[in-house]
Backbone bond lengths (Angstrom), bond angles and torsions (degrees), N, CA, C in turn:
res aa  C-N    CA-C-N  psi(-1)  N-CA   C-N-CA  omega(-1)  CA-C   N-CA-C  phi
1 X - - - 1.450 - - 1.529 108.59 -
2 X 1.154 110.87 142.55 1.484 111.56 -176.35 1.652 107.80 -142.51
3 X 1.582 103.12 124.23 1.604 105.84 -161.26 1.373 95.53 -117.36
4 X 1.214 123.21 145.52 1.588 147.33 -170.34 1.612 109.95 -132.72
5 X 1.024 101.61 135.10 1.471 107.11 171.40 1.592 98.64 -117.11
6 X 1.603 81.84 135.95 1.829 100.32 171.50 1.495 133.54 -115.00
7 X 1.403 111.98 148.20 1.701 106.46 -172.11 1.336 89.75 -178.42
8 X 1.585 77.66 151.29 1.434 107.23 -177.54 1.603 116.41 -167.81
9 X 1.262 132.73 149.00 1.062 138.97 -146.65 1.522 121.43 -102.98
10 X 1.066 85.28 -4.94 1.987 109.28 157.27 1.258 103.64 -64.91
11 X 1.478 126.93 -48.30 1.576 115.61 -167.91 1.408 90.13 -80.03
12 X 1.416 104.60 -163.95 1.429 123.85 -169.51 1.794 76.98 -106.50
13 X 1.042 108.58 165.11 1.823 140.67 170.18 1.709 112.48 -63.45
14 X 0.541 131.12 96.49 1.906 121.52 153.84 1.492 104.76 3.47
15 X 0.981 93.70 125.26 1.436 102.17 169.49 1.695 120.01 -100.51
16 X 1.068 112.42 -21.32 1.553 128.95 163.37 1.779 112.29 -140.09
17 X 1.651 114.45 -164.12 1.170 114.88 -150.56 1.807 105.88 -86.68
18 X 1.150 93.91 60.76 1.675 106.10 165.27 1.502 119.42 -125.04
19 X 1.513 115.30 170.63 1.393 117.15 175.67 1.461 98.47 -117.25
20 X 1.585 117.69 167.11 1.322 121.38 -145.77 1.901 96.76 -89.91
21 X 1.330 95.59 -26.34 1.338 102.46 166.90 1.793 121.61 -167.83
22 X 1.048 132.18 172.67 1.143 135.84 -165.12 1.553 130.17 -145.01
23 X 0.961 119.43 98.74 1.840 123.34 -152.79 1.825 95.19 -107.17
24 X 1.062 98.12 124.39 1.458 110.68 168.63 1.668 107.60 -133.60
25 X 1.094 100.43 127.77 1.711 119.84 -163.77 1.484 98.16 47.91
26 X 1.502 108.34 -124.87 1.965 131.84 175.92 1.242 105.99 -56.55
27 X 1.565 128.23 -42.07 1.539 136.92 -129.45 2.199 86.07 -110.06
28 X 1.138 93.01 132.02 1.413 114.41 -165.31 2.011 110.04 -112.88
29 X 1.158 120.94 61.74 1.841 96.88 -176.28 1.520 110.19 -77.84
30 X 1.176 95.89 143.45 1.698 111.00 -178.89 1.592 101.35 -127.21
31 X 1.379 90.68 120.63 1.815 125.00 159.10 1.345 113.27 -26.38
32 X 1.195 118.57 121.55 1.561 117.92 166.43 1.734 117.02 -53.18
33 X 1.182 102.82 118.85 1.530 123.46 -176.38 1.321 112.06 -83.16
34 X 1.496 139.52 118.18 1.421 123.28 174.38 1.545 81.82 -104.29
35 X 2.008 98.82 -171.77 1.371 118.25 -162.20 1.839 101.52 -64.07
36 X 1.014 163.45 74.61 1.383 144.98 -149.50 1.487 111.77 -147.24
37 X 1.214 113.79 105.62 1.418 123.35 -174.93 1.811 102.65 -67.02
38 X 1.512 107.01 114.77 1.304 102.69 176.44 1.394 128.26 -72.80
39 X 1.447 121.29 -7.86 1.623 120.84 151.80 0.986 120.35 -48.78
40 X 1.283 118.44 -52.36 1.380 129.33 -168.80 2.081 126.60 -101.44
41 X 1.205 85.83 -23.49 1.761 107.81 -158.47 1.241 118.90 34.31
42 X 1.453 98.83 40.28 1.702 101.23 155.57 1.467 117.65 -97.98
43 X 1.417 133.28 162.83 1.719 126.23 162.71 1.164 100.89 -53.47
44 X 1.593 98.32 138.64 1.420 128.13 160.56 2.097 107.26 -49.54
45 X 0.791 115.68 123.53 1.633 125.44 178.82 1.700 90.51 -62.41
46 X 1.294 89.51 150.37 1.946 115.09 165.34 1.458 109.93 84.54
47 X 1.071 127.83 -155.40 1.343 125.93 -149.81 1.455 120.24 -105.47
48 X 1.108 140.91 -179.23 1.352 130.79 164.52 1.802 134.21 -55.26
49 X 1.271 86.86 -3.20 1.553 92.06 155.18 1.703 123.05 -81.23
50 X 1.406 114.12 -44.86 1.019 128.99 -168.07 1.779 93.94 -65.38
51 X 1.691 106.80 -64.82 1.663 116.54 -178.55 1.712 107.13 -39.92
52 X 1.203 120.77 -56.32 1.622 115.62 177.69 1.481 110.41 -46.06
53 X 1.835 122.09 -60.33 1.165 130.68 179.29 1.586 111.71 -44.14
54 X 1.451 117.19 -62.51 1.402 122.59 172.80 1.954 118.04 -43.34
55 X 1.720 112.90 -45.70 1.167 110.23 -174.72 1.911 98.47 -72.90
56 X 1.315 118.86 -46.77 1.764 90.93 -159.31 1.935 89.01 -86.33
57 X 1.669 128.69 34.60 1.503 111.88 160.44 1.749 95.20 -91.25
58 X 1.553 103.27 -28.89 1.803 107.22 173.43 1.274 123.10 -58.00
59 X 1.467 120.69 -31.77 1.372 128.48 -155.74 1.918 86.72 -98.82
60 X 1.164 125.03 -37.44 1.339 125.31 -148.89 2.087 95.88 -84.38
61 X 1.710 95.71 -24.42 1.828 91.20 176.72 1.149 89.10 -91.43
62 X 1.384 155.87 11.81 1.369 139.63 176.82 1.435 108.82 -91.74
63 X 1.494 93.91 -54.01 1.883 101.50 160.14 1.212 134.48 -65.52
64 X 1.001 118.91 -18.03 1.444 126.35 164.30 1.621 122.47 -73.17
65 X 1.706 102.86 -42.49 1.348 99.52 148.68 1.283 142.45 -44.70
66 X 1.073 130.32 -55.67 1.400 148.63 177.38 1.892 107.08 -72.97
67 X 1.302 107.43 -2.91 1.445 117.72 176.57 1.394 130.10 77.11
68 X 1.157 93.96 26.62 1.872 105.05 154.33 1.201 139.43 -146.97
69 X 1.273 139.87 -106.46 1.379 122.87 163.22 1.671 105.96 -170.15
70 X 1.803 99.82 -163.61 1.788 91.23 -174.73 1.365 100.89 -69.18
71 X 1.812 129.77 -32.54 1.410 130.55 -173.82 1.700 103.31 -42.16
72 X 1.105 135.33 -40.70 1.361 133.35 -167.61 1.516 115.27 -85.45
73 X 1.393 109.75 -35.99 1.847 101.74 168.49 1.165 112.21 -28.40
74 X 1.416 118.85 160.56 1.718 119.74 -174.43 2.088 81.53 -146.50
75 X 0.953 111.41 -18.61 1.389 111.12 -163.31 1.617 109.83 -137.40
76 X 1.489 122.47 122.43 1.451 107.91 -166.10 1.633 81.30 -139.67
77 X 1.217 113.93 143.28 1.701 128.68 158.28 1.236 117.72 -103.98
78 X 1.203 140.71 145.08 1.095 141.02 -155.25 2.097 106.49 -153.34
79 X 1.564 107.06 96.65 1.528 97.09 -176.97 1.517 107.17 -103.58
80 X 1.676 114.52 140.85 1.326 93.94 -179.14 1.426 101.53 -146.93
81 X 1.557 116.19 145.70 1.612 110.95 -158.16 1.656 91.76 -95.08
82 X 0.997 121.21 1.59 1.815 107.90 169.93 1.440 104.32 -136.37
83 X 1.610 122.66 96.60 2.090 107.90 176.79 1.368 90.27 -52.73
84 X 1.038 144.96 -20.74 2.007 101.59 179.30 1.429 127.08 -63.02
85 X 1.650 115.53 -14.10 1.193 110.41 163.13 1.704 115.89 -80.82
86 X 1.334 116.02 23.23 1.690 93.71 172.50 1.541 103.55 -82.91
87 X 1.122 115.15 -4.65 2.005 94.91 -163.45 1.843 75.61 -80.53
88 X 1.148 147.60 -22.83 1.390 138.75 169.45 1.740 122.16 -50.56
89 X 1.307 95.66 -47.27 1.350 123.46 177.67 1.917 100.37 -46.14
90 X 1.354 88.28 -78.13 1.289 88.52 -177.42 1.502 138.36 -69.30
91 X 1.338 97.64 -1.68 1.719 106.78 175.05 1.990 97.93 -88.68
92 X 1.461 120.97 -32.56 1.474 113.00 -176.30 1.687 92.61 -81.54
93 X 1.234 142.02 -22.65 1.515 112.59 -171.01 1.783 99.34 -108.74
94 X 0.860 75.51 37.87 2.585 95.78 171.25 1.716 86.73 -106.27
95 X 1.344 103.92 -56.65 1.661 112.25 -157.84 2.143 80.97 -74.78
96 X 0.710 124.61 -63.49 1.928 120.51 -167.76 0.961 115.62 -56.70
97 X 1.427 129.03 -32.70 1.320 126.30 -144.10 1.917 103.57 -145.34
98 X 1.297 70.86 153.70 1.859 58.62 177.79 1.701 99.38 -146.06
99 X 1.425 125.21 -177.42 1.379 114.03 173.12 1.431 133.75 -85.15
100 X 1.550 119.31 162.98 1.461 96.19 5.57 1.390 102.81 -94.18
101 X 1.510 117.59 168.75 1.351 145.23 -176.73 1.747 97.02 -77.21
102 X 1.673 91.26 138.11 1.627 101.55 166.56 1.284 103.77 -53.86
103 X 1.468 98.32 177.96 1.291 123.39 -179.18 1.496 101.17 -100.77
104 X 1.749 114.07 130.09 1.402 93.74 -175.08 1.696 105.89 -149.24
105 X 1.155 130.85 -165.25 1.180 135.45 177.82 1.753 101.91 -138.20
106 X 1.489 99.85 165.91 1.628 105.05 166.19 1.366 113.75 -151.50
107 X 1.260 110.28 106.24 1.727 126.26 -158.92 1.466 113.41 -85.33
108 X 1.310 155.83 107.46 1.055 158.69 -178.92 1.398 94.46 -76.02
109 X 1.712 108.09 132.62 1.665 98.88 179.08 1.760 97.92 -168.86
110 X 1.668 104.86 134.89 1.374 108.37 -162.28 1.218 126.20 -47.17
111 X 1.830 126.75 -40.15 1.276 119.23 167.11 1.483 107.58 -136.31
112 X 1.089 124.04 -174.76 1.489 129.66 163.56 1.682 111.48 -136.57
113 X 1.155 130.47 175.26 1.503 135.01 168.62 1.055 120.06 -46.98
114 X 1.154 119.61 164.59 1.277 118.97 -170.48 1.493 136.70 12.14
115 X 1.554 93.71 23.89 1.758 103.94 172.11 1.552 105.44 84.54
116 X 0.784 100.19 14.15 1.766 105.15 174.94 1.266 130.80 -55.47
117 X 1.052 161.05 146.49 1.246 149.52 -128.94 2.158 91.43 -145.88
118 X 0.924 127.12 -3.02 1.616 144.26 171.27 1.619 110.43 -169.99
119 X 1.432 71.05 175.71 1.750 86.82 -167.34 1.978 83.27 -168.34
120 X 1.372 102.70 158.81 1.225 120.38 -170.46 1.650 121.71 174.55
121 X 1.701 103.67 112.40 1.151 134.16 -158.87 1.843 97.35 -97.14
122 X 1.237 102.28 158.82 1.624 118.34 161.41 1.538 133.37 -157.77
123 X 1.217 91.83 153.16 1.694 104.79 174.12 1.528 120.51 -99.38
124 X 0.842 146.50 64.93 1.930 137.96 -163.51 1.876 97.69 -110.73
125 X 1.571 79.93 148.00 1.449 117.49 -162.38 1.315 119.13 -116.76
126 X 1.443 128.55 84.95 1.631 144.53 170.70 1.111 96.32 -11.08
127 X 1.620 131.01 153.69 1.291 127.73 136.48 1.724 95.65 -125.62
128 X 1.631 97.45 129.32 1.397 93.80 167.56 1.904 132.16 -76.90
129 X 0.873 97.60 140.46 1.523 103.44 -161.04 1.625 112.75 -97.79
């Protein structure tokens, strides 16, 4: 087994004692991303459209780091402090993603960091070429 730690400066930084992602052999897990402009690591301004858009531009330099992209996730988590934004959810990963679509969940959960309104974790899977 061979474990790699990944980073890159497109995402925003760890905010506590994690790495932004973690590749062991093919199999890639990536850190839950909230809305967080990595220039700055403040929230992205405007609404939960913008915060979704901002988290999978986080998740997509994380995967790209580690050398692939959102096409390869097989597994996506999805936390969100209000379900009325999933019909949002699912109209931005129509525009990201296409089929077939990971396999994913969508967790209703009282707050997140920095007041974030999502958060969104992954699983993606190398294919050697």
């Amino acid at each position: 087994m061979q474990k790699t730690v990944i980073h890159t400066d497109l995402a925003p930084d760890a905010i506590g004692t994690y790495s932004q992602a973690i590749k062991v052999d093919q199999t890639v897990y990536l850190s839950g991303q909230i809305p967080l402009l990595p220039e700055t690591m403040v929230l992205v301004s405007g609404g939960i459209e913008e915060q979704i858009e901002q988290v999978l531009k986080n998740l997509t330099a994380v995967a790209q780091a580690a050398g692939g992209g959102l096409a390869d996730i097989v597994k996506l988590n999805i936390y969100l402090t209000d379900m009325a934004d999933f019909p949002v959810v699912n109209e931005k990963m129509a525009a990201h993603f296409s089929q077939p679509y990971p396999a994913r969940a969508a967790i209703g959960v009282a707050e997140l960091p920095k007041n974030s309104r999502v958060e969104m974790d992954a699983v993606m899977v190398l294919v050697d070429d």
